[in-house]
Structure formats: structure tokens, C-alpha cells
C-alpha positions as CSV (number, residue, x, y, z in Angstrom):
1,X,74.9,50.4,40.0
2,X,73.2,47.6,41.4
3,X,69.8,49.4,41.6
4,X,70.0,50.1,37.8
5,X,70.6,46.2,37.6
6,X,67.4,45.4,39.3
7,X,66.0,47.9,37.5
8,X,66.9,47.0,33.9
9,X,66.5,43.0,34.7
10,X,62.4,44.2,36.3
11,X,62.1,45.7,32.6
12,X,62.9,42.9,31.0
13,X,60.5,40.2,32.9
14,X,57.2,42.6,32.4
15,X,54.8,43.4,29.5
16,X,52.6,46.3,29.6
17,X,49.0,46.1,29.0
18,X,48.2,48.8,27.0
19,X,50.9,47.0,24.9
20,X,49.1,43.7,24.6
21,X,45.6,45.3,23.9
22,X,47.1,47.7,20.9
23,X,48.6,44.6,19.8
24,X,45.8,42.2,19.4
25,X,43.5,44.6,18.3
26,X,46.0,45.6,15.1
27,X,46.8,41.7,14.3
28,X,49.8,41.9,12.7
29,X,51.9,38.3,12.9
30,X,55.4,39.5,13.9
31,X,54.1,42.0,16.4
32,X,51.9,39.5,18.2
33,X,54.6,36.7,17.9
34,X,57.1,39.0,19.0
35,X,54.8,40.0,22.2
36,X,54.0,36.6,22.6
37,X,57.8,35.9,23.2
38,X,58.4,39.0,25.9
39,X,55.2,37.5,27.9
40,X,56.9,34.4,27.8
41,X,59.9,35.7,29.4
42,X,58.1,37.8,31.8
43,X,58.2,37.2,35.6
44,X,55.4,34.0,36.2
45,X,52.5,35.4,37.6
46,X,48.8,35.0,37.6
47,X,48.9,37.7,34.9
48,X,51.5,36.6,33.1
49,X,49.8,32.8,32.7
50,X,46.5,34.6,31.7
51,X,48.4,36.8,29.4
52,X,50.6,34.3,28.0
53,X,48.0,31.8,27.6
54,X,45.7,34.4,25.4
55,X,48.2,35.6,23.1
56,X,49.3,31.9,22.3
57,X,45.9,31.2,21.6
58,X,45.8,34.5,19.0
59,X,49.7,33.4,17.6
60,X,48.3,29.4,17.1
61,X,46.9,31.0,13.5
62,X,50.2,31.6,12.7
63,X,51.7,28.3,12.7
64,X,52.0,26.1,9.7
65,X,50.2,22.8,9.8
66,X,46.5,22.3,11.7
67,X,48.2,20.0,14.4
68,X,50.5,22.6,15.3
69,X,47.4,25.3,15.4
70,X,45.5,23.0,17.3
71,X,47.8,22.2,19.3
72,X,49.1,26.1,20.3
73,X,45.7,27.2,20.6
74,X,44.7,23.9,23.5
75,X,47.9,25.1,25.3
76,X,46.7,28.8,25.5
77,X,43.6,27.7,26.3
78,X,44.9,25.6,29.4
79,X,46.5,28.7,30.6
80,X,44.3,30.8,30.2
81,X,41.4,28.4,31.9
82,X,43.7,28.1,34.9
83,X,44.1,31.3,35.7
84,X,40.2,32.1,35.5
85,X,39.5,29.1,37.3
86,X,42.2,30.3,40.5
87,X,40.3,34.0,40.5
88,X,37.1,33.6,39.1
89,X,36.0,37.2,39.9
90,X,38.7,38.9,37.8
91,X,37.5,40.9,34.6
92,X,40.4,40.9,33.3
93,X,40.7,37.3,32.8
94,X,37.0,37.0,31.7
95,X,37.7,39.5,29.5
96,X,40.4,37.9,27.3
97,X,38.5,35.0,27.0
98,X,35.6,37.0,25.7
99,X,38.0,38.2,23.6
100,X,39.4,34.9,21.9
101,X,35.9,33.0,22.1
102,X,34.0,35.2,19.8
103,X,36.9,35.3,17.6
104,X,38.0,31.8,17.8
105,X,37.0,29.7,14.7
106,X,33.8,27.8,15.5
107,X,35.6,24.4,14.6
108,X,37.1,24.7,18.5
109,X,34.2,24.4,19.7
110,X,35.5,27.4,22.8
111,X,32.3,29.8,23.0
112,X,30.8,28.3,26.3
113,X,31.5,31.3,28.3
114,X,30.6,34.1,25.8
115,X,27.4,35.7,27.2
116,X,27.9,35.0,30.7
117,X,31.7,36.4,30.4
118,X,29.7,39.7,28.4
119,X,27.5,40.1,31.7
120,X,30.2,39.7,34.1
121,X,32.6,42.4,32.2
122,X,29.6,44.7,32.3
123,X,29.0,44.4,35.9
124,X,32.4,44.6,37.0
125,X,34.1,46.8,34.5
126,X,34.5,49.8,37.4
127,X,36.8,47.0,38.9
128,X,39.4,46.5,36.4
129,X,42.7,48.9,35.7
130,X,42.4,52.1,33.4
131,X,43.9,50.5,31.0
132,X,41.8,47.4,30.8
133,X,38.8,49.5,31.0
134,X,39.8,51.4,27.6
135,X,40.2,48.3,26.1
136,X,36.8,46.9,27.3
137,X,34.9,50.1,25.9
138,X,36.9,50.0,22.6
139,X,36.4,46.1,22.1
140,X,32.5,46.6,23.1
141,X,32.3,48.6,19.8
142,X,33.1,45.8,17.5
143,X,31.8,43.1,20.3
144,X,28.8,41.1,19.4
145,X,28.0,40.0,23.1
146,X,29.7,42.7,24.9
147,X,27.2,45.9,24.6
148,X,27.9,48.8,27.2
């Protein structure tokens, strides 16, 4: 009984991957708010800050006044700068920032790290999780920096 416990309560503090990509790349509003609340509950982790930190920046275009925006998207931003600058070399990380600078509105002013983010994820892609990599190749199809 008590290993189902642990079980059941290590479901309920993760987020899968796969999840989060399939997620993002479909856009609906309740699905990404609704992930964006079962990272926020996941166990704190390096991933989970990353994570959490991108998919607030993807919800900010949901919320209803341009302070509030502004200010979702700067606190997903924080996050997600944090955990790049702590591990540097991880793809993953480079990746999702990729992701949200070439789609963030140019108004924010966030596409410093677009082509040298694009050059690391090609170098290193071998390096990251299955998972991660079939999100890389799809997202390189629609990518106008990322070309594999």
C-alpha cells in the first residue's frame, strides 16, 4: 500500500515531455494553461524551472490586459534564463528558448540568442533525450534558424 502511495504521489509531481512538446506545438489555450498548471505542481527541478518557465512564457498570450502579458511572459523568461545560465551546455534548455524567441512578439525585444541557440541545437542534438530529439527535427521544419 505504501508503495502505490509513493507511486501515485511521483505521478502527480512529473510532466512528460512528449506531453509538453505535442502541446505547444497544437496551441490550444486550455490545454497549455492546463499543462502549465501540472508543471507547476511538479517536483522543483532544473527541468521543471526550465519547463515551467517556457510554458508561462507561451500561456502570458492568454491573459487579459498587456501588464499582465508582460508581466507572465518576464517571469517565464527569468526561469527559463536561470536554468540555461546554471547548465549552459544543455540542448534542451537552448532549445526552448529557440523555441519562444522566434515566436515571441518582436515588441519583447527576446531574440538575442536565436542563431547561436540554432548552431548549438545542431551540434549537440545526438545529446538530448529521444523525445527531445523528435521535437527538434519536427520544430526544424517550420524553424527559420533551426535548419538540420
Amino acid at each position: 500500500m505504501i508503495h502505490f502511495l509513493s507511486l501515485l504521489a511521483l505521478v502527480a509531481t512529473t510532466f512528460s515531455k512528449a506531453e509538453f512538446f505535442k502541446t505547444l506545438e497544437a496551441g490550444e489555450q486550455a490545454n497549455i494553461v492546463a499543462l502549465e498548471k501540472k508543471i507547476a505542481a511538479a517536483t522543483a527541478s532544473e527541468d521543471q524551472q526550465a519547463y515551467y518557465g517556457t510554458i508561462m512564457m507561451k500561456s502570458a498570450e492568454y491573459q487579459k490586459t498587456a501588464g499582465d502579458k508582460l508581466k507572465k511572459f518576464k517571469e517565464g523568461k527569468t526561469l527559463l534564463e536561470a536554468a540555461i545560465q546554471s547548465n549552459s551546455a544543455n540542448v534542451e534548455y537552448r532549445f526552448l528558448r529557440l523555441m519562444i524567441q522566434e515566436n515571441a512578439p518582436k515588441i519583447l525585444k527576446y531574440t538575442a540568442n536565436i542563431k547561436e541557440d540554432a548552431a548549438f541545437i545542431k551540434a549537440n542534438q545526438s545529446k538530448a533525450s529521444k523525445e527531445v530529439k523528435t521535437a527538434i527535427v519536427n520544430y526544424a521544419g517550420v524553424s527559420a534558424n533551426l535548419k538540420l
